[in-house]
C-alpha positions as CSV (number, residue, x, y, z in Angstrom):
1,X,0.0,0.0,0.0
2,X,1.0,3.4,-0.6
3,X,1.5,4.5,3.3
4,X,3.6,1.8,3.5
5,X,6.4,4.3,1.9
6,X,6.0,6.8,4.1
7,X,7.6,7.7,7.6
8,X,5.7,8.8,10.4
9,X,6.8,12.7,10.3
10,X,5.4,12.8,6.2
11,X,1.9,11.3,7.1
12,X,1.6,13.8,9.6
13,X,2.6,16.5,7.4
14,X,0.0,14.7,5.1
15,X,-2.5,15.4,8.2
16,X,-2.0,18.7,8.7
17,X,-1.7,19.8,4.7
18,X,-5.1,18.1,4.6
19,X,-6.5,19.7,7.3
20,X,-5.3,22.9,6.6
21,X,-7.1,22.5,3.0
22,X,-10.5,21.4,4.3
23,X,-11.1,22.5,7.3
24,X,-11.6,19.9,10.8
25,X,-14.9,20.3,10.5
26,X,-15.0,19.4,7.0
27,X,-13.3,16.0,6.9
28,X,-15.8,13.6,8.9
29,X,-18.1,14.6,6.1
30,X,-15.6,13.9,3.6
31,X,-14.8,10.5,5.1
32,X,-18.6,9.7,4.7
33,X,-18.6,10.5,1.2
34,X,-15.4,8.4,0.7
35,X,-16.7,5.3,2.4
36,X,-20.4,5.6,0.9
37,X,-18.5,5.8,-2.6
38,X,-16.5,2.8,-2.4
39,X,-19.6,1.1,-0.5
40,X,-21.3,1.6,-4.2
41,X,-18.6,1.0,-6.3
42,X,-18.1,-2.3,-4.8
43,X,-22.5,-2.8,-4.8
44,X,-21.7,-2.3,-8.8
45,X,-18.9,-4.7,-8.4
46,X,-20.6,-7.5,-7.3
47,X,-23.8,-7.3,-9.6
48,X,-22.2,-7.3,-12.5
49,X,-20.2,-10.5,-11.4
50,X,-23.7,-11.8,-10.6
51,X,-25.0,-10.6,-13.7
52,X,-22.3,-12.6,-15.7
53,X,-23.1,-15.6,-13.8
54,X,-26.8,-16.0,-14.3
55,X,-26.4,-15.3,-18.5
56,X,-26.2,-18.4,-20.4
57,X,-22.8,-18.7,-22.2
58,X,-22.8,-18.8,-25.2
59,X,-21.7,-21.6,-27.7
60,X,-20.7,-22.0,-31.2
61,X,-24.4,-24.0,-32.0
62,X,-26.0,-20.4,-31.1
63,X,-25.1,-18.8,-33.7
């Protein structure tokens, strides 16, 4: 992962840059919006995998 780079001092200058930028208050509702997104994305994810499941495959006697 990507923090995995980093030293302790950098993610807290990370921190502060960030909070700096947004605002305290601002970043508990952008950690909502963050997690609902990848809450969706990975909805999407897994109907589509259940979507290619349940369509019969097709063979060369279709056509």
């Amino acid at each position: 992962m990507f923090f995995a780079f980093l030293s302790g001092s950098e993610l807290l200058f990370v921190t502060v840059i960030v909070v700096v930028l947004f605002g305290a208050s601002r970043l508990p509702q952008l950690g909502k919006a963050l997690g609902e997104g990848i809450f969706q994305f990975r909805n999407a994810l897994s109907q589509s995998q259940q979507n290619k499941k349940a369509l019969p495959e097709k063979t060369s006697q279709d056509t």
